[in-house]
GUKE-21483 format. One record per residue (C-alpha): residue number from 0; z, y, x. Coordinates in nm, 4 decimals, decimal comma, m for minus. Each point is the difference from the previous one (the first is absolute). Layout:
resi|z|y|x
NUM|Z|Y|X .
...
//
This chain:
resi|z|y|x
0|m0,9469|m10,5849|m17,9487 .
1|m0,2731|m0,2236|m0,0531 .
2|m0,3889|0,1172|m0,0115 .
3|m0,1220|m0,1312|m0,3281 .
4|m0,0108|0,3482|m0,2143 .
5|0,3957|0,0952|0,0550 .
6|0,1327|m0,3801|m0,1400 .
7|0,3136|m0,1511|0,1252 .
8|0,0227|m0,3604|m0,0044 .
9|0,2247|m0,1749|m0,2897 .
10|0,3216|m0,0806|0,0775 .
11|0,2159|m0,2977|m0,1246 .
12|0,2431|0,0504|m0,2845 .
13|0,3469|m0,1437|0,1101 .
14|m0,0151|m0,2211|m0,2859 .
15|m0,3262|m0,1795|0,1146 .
16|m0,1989|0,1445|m0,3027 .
17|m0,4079|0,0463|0,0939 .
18|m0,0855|0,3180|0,0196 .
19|m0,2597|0,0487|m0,2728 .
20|m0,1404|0,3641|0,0415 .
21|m0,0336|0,2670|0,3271 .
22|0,0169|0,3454|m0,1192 .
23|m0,1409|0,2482|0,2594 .
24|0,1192|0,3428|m0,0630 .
25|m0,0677|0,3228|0,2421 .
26|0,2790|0,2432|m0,0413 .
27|m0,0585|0,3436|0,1318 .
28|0,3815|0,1391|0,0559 .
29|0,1346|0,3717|0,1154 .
30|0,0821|m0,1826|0,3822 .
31|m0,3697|m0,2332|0,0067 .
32|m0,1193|m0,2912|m0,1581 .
33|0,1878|m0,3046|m0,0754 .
34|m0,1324|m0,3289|m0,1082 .
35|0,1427|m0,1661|m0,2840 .
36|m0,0483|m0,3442|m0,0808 .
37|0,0698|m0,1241|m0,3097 .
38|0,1212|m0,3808|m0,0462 .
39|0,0130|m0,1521|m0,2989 .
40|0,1393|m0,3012|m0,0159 .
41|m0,0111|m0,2865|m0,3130 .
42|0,3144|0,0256|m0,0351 .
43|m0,0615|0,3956|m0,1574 .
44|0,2005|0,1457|0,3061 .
45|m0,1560|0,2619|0,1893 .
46|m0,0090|0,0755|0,3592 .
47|m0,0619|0,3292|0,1980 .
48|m0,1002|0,0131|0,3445 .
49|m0,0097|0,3694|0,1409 .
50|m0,1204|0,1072|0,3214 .
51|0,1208|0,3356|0,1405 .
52|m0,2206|0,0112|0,2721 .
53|m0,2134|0,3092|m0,0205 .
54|m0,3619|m0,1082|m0,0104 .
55|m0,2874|0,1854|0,1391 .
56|m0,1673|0,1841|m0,3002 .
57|m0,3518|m0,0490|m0,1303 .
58|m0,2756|0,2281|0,0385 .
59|0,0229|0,2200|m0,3263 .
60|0,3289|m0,0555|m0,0660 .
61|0,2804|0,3291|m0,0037 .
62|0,3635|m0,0602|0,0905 .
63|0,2477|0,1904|m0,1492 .
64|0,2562|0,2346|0,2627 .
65|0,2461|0,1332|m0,2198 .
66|0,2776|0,1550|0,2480 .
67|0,2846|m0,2432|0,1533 .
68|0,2466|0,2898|m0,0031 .
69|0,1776|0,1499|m0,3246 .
70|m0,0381|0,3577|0,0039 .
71|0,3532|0,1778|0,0487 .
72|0,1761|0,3611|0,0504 .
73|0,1777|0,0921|0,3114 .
74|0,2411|0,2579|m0,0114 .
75|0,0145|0,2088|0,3415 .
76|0,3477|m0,0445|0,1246 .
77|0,2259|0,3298|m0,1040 .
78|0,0522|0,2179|0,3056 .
79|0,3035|0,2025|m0,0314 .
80|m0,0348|0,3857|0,0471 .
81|0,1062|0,1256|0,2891 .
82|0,4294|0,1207|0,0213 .
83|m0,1151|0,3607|0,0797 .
84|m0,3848|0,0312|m0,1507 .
85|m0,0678|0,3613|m0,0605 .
86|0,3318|0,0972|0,1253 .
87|0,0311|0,2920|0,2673 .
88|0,2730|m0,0265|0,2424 .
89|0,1414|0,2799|0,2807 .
90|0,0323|m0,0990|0,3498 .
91|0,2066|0,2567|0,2110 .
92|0,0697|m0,1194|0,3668 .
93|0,2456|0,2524|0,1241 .
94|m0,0705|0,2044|0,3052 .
95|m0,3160|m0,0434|0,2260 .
96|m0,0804|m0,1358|0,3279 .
97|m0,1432|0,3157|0,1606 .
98|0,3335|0,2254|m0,1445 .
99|0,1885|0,0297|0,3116 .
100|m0,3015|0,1800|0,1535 .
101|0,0037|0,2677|m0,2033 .
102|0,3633|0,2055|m0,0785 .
103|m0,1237|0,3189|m0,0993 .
104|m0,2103|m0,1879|m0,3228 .
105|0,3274|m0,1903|m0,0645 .
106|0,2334|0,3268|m0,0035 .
107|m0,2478|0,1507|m0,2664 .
108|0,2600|0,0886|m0,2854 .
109|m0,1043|m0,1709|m0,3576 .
110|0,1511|m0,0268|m0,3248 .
111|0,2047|m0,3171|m0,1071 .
112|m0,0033|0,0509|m0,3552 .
113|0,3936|0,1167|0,0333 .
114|0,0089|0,2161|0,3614 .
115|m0,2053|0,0355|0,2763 .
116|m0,0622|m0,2037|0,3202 .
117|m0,2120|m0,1118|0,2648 .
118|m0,3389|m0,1866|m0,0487 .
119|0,0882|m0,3308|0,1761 .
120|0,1746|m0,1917|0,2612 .
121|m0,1030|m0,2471|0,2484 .
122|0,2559|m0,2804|m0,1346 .
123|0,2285|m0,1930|0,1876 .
124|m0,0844|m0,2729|0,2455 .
125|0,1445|m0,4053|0,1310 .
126|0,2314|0,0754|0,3203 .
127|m0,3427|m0,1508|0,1317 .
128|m0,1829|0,2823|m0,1314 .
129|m0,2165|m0,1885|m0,3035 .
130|m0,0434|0,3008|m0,1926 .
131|0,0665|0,0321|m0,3827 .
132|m0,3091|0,1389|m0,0290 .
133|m0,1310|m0,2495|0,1030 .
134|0,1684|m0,2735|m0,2152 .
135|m0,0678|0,2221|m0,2902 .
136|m0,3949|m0,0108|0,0512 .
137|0,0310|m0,3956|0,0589 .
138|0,1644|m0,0956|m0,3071 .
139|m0,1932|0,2718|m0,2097 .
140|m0,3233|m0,1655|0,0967 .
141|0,1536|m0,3903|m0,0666 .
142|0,1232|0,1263|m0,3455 .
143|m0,3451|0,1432|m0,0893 .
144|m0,1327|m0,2716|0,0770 .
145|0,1843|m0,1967|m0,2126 .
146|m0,0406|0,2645|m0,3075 .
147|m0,3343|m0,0566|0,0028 .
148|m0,0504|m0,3156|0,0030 .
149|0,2357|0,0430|m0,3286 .
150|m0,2401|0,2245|m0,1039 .
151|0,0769|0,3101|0,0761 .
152|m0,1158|0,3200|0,1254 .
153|0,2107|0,1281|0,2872 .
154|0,0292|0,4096|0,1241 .
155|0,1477|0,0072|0,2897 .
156|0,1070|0,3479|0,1300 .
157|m0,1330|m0,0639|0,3788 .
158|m0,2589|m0,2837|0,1011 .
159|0,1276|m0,0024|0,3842 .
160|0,2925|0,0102|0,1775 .
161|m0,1337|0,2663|0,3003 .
162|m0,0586|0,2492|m0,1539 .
163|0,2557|0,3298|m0,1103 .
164|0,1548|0,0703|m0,3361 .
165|m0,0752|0,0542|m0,2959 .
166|0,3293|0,1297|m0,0834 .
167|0,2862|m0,1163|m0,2906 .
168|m0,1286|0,2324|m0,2810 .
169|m0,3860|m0,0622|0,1109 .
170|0,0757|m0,3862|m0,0158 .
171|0,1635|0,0288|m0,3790 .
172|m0,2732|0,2073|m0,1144 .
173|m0,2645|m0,2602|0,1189 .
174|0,1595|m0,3220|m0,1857 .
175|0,0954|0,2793|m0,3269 .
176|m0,3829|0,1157|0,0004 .
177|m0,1252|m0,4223|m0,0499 .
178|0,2310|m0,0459|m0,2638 .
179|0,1468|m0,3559|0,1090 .
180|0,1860|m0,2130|m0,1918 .
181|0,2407|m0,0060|0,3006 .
182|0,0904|0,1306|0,2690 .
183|0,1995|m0,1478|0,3515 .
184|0,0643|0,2015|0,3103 .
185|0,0796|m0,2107|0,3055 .
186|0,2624|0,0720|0,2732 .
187|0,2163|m0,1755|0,2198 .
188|0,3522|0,1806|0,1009 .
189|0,1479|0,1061|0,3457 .
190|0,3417|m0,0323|m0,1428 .
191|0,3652|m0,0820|0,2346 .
192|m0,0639|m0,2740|0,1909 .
193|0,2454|m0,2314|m0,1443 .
194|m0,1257|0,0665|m0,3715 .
195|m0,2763|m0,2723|m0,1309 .
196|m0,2168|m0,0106|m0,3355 .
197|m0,2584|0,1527|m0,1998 .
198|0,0470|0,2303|m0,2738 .
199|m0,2357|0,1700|m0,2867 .
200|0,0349|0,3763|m0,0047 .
201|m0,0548|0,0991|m0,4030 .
202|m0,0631|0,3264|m0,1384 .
203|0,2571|0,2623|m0,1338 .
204|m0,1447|0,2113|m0,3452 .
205|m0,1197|0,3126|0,1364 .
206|m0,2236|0,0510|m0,2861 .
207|m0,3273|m0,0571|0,1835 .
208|0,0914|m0,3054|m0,0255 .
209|0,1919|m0,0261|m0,3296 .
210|m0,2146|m0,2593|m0,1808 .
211|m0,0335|m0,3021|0,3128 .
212|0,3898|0,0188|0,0936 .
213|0,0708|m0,3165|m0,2493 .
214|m0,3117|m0,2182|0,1020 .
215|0,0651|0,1223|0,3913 .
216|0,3441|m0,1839|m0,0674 .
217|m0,1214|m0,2971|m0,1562 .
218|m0,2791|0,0069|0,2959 .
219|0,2643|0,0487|0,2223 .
220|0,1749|m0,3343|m0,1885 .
221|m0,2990|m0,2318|0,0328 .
222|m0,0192|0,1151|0,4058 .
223|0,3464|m0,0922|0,0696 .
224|m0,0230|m0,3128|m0,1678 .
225|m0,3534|m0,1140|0,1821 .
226|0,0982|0,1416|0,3346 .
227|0,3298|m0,2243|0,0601 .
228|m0,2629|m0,2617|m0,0093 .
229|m0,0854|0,1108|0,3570 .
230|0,3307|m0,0999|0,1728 .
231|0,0753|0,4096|0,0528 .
232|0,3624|0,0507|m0,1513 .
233|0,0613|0,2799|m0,2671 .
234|0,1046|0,2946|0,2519 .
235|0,3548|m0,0040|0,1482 .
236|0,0176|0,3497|0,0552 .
237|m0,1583|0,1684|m0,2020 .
238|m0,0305|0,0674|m0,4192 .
239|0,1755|m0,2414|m0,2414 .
240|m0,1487|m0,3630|m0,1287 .
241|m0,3226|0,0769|0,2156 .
242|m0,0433|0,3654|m0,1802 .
243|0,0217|0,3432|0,1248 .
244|m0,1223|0,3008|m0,2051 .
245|m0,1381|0,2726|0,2074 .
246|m0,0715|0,3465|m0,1361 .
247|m0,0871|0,1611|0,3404 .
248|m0,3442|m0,2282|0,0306 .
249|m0,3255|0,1550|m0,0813 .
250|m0,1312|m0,3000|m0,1189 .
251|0,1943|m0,1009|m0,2463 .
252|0,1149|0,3551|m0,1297 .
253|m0,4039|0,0693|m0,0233 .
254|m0,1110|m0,3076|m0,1896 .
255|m0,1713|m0,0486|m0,2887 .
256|0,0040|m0,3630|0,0119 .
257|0,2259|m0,2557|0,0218 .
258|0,1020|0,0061|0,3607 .
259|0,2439|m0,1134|0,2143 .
260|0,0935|m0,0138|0,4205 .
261|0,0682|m0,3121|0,1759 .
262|0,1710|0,0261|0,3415 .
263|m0,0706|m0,3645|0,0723 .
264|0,2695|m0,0097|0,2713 .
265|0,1739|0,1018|0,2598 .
266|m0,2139|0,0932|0,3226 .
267|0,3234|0,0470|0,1950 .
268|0,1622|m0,2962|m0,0550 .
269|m0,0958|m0,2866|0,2284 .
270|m0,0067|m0,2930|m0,2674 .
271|m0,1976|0,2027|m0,2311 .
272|m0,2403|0,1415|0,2394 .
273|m0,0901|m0,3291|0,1385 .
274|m0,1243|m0,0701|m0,3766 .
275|m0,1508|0,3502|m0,0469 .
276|m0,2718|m0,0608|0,2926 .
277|m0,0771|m0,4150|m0,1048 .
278|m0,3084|m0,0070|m0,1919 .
279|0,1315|m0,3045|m0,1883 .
280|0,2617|0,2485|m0,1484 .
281|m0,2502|0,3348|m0,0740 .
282|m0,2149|m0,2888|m0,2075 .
283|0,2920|m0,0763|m0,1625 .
284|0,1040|0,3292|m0,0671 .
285|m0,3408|0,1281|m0,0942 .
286|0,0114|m0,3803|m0,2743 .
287|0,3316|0,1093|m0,1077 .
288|m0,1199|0,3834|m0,0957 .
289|m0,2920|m0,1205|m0,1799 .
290|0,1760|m0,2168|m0,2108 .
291|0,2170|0,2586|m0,0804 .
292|m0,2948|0,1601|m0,0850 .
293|m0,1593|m0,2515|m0,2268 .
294|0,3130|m0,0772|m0,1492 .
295|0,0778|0,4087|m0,0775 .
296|m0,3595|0,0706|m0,1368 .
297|0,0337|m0,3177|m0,2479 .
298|0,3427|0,0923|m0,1271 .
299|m0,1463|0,3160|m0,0846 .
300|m0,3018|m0,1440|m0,2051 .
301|0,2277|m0,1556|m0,2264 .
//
């Protein structure tokens, strides 16, 4: 750009023409200021010459800033609720830890909702002596963690596996009093050594539990189907298709929930009891429960 009050010098027209007039124009633009030069030419024809090099602005002078982005909406992206928000679930892990310190508690005599028997057991036990109990408690604390991250709030009927008790009717009336949606009590069996398999214990109508016995079935459905996802077989020994209704089982005869009992194996057998104690297998166990779970509470919504 020359100096002499914002001119450029004339150009040429192709055709040879003399240029006849300079016309000197200051354009103030939205991105700076531009020089135009206009050329005319004798021929009529009119040439523009535009500079888009910004220019340093005079003293006095305003430049406009509109802004260089169009204003536009953004739309959060949709977070799906939670499989199990505002759900309760039941937790019972059968038996406890500390049980097989203490007889006289277990003896105590309690009602079953049908007859009576004694509070508790300890459980079986691995010819290695891995406790049920203690693969009870494991997967129990696996599967609640897995509820809630679904979104769900777990009750579990104990919180440790060293302590004694509480015993079958105590145990029923803690999941009854939280009103869950569901209910799962988790065993393992100490059946004949040659028998493998799990199998889902389901309430028999004793009247307590009159109004749960179809949803404890279709529960009990849902289970079966998840749980062969493990690489457990359906039960060779004992029930039919995987089921086995029990009327003798505090538990179930006391619920007021859907409920059922999963004996998630056979302790005695060496081929299941080798997956029993893997903690690859409880996480799988405790995966396939909860989406049992998830699976049960949804059918139920609609």
């Amino acid at each position: 750009m020359g100096s002499g009050g914002g001119h450029r010098h004339a150009r040429r027209s192709g055709g040879g023409s003399r240029t006849v007039l300079i016309v000197g124009a200051v354009v103030v633009g939205i991105a700076g200021v531009a020089v135009v030069g206009m050329l005319l030419t004798r021929g009529g024809s009119v040439h523009a010459d535009v500079s888009t090099k910004p220019t340093a602005h005079y003293p006095g002078t305003t430049a406009a800033h509109p802004s260089s982005t169009v204003p536009t909406t953004t739309t959060p992206p949709t977070t799906a609720p939670l499989p199990l928000a505002g759900k309760v679930v039941g937790i019972d892990p059968g038996h406890n830890g500390g049980n097989f310190s203490d007889p006289t508690f277990l003896n105590q005599t309690i009602w079953n909702g049908r007859e009576s028997e004694s509070c508790d057991t300890t459980g079986t036990e691995t010819d290695g002596g891995y406790t049920e109990a203690t693969y009870n408690f494991s997967v129990a604390e696996l599967l609640r963690a897995d509820l809630t991250a679904d979104g769900a709030t777990v009750v579990m009927t104990r919180n440790s596996n060293t302590g004694v008790g509480p015993c079958i009717d105590q145990r029923a009336k803690i999941l009854n009093a939280a009103n869950p949606a569901v209910s799962i009590d988790i065993h393992a069996d100490g059946g004949p050594a040659s028998g493998r398999g799990f199998t889902v214990l389901e309430p028999v109508d004793d009247g307590i539990n009159s109004a749960v016995i179809t949803s404890s079935e279709q529960f009990g459905a849902d289970l079966i189907n998840a749980f062969q996802q493990t690489g457990m077989p359906i039960s060779t020994y004992d029930g039919t298709s995987g089921v086995a209704y029990r009327p003798d089982l505090a538990g179930l005869n006391l619920t007021t929930e859907p409920k059922v009992l999963i004996e998630c194996g056979n302790m005695r057998n060496v081929t299941d009891a080798a997956m029993l104690v893997s903690p690859s297998f409880q996480q799988a166990a405790a995966s396939a429960m909860a989406s049992a779970i998830v699976r049960f509470v949804h059918s139920e919504q609609s």
